[in-house]
Kinemage of the C-alpha trace (Angstrom):
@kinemage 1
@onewidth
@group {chain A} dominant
@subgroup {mainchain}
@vectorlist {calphas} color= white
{ca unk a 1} P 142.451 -94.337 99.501
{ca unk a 2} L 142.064 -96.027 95.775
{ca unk a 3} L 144.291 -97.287 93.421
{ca unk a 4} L 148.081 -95.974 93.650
{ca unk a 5} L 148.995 -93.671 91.000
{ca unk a 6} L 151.924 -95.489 90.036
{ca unk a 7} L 152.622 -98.871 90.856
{ca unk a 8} L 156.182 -100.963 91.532
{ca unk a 9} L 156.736 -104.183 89.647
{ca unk a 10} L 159.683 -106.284 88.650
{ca unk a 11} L 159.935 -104.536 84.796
{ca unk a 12} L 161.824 -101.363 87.199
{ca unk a 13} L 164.218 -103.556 88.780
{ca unk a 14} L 168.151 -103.281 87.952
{ca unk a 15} L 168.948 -105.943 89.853
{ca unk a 16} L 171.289 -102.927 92.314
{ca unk a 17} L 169.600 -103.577 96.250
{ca unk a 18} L 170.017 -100.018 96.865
{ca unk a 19} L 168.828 -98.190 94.187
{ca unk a 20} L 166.168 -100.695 93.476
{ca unk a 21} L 165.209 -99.728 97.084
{ca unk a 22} L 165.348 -96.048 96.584
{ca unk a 23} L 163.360 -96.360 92.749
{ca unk a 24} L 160.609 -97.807 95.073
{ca unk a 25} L 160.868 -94.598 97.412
{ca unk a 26} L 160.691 -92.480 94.412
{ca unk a 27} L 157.668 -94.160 93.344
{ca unk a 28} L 155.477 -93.767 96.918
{ca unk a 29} L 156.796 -90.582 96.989
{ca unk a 30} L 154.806 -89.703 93.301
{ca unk a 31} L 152.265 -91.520 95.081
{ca unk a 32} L 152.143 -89.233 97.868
{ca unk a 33} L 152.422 -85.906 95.590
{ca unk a 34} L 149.405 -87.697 93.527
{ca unk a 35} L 147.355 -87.902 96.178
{ca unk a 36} L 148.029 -84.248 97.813
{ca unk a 37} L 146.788 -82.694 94.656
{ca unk a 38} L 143.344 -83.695 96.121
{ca unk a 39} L 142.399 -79.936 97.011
{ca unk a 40} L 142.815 -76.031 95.535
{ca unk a 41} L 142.808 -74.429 98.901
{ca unk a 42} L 145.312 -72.656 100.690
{ca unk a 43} L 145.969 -75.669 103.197
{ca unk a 44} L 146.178 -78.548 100.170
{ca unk a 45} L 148.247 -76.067 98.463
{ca unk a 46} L 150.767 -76.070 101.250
{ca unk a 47} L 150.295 -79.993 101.779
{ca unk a 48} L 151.670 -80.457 98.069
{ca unk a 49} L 154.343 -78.480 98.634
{ca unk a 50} L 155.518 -79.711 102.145
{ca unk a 51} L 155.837 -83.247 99.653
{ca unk a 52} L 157.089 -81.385 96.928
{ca unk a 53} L 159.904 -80.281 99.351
{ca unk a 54} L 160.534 -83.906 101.039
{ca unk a 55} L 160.750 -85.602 96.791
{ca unk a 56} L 163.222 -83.140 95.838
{ca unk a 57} L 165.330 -84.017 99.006
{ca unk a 58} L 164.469 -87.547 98.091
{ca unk a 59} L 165.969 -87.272 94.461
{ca unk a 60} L 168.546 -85.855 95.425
{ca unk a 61} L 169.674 -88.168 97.721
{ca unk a 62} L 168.437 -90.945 94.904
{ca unk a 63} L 170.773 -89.249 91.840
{ca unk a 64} L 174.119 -88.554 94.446
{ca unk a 65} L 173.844 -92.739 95.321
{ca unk a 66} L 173.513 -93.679 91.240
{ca unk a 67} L 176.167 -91.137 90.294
{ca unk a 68} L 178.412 -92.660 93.207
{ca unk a 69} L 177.918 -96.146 91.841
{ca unk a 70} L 178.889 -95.038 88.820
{ca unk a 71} L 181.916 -93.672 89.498
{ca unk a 72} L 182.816 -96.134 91.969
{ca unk a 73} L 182.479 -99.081 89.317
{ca unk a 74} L 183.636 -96.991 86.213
{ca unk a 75} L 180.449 -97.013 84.344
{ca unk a 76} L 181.025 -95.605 80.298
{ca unk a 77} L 178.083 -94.335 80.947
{ca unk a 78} L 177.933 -91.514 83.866
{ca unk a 79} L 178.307 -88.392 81.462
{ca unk a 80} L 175.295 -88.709 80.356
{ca unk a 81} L 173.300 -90.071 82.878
{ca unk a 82} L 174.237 -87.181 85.058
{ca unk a 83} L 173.623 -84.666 81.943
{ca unk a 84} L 169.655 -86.544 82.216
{ca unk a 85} L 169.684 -85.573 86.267
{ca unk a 86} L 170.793 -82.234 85.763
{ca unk a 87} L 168.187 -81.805 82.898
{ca unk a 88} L 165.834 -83.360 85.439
{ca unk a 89} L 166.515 -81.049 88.362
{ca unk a 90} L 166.295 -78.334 85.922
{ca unk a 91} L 162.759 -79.001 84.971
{ca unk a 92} L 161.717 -79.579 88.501
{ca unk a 93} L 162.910 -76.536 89.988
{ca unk a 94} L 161.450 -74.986 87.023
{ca unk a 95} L 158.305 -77.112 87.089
{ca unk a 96} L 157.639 -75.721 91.045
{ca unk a 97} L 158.525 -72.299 90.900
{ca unk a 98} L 155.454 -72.472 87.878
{ca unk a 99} L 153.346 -74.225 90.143
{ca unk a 100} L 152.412 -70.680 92.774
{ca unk a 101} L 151.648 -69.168 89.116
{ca unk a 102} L 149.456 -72.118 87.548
{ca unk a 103} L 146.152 -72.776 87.733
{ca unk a 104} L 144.140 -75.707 90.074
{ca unk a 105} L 145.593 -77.820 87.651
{ca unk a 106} L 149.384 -77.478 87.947
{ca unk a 107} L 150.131 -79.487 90.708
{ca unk a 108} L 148.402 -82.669 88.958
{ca unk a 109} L 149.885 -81.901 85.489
{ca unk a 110} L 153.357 -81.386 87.514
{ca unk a 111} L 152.694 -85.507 89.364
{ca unk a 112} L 151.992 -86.646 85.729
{ca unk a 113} L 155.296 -85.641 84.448
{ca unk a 114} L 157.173 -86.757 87.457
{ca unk a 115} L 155.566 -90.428 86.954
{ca unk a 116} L 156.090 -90.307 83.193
{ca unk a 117} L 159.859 -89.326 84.138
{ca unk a 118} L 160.931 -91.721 86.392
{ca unk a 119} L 158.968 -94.890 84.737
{ca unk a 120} L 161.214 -93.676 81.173
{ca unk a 121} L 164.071 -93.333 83.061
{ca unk a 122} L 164.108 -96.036 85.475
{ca unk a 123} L 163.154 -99.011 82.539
{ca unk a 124} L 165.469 -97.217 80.091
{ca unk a 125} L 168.656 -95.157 81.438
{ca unk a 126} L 168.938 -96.683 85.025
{ca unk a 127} L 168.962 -100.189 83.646
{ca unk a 128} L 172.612 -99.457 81.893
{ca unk a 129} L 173.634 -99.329 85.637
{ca unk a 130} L 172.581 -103.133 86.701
{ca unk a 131} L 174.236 -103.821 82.961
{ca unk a 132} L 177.352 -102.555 84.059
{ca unk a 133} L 177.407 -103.750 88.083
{ca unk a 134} L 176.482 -106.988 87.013
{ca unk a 135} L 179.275 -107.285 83.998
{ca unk a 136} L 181.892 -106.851 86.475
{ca unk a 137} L 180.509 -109.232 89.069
{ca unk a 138} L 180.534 -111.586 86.347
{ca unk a 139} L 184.145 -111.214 85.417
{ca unk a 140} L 184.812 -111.207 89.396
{ca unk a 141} L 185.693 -107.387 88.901
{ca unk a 142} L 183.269 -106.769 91.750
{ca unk a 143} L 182.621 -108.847 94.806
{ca unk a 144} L 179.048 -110.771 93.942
{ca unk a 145} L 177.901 -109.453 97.447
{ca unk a 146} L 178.992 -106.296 96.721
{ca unk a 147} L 176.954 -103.173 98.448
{ca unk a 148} L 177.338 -99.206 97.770
């Protein structure tokens, strides 16, 4: 196997364990859907999906365990971070049922967007979340070795 697709590095860390953890999931599992788009037959068709199938699970999982940590903690900022995972869900479930009608093409045009996605959101919107975690740990609102 080459190069990943998309690679982890310290620029997409929060500075939260867990979903620091889970961003790196997200990120082999964009490596995984790059690398099923290898084929156009029936079999690599299916293959894409099956990891299609396991990232949505994987997201969804991902968005419940920010949303709780924001609610948990308070954060000003959960309306519309869970407005940008609803919008993001949207697209994806409208993104796959497109994929059975696209060409050869739309499962790699599909990965693209998913990297794009999660790099944007991860080093812009997700960040507000280690903001806010951390402000309270340093006004010993929140225990320092505090876990969700």
């Amino acid at each position: 196997m080459g190069q990943s697709f998309v690679v982890w590095d310290d620029r997409y860390s929060i500075g939260v364990d867990v979903v620091d953890e889970q961003h790196k999931g997200l990120f082999n599992l964009t490596n995984d859907l790059h690398d099923a788009c290898g084929g156009s037959n029936e079999a690599a068709k299916e293959h894409f999906k099956e990891v299609l199938q396991k990232a949505v699970g994987y997201v969804s999982l991902h968005f419940s365990t920010e949303e709780n940590i924001m609610q948990k903690t308070n954060d000003p900022g959960y309306g519309e971070h869970k407005k940008e995972h609803d919008l993001f869900v949207q697209k994806v479930l409208a993104e796959a049922a497109n994929l059975d009608k696209g060409g050869n093409d739309a499962p790699r045009v599909f990965v693209n967007f998913l990297r794009d996605w999660i790099s944007k959101h991860v080093t812009g919107t997700d960040v507000g979340i280690g903001r806010h975690v951390a402000g309270l740990k340093a006004r010993g609102l929140l225990k320092s070795d505090a876990i969700f």
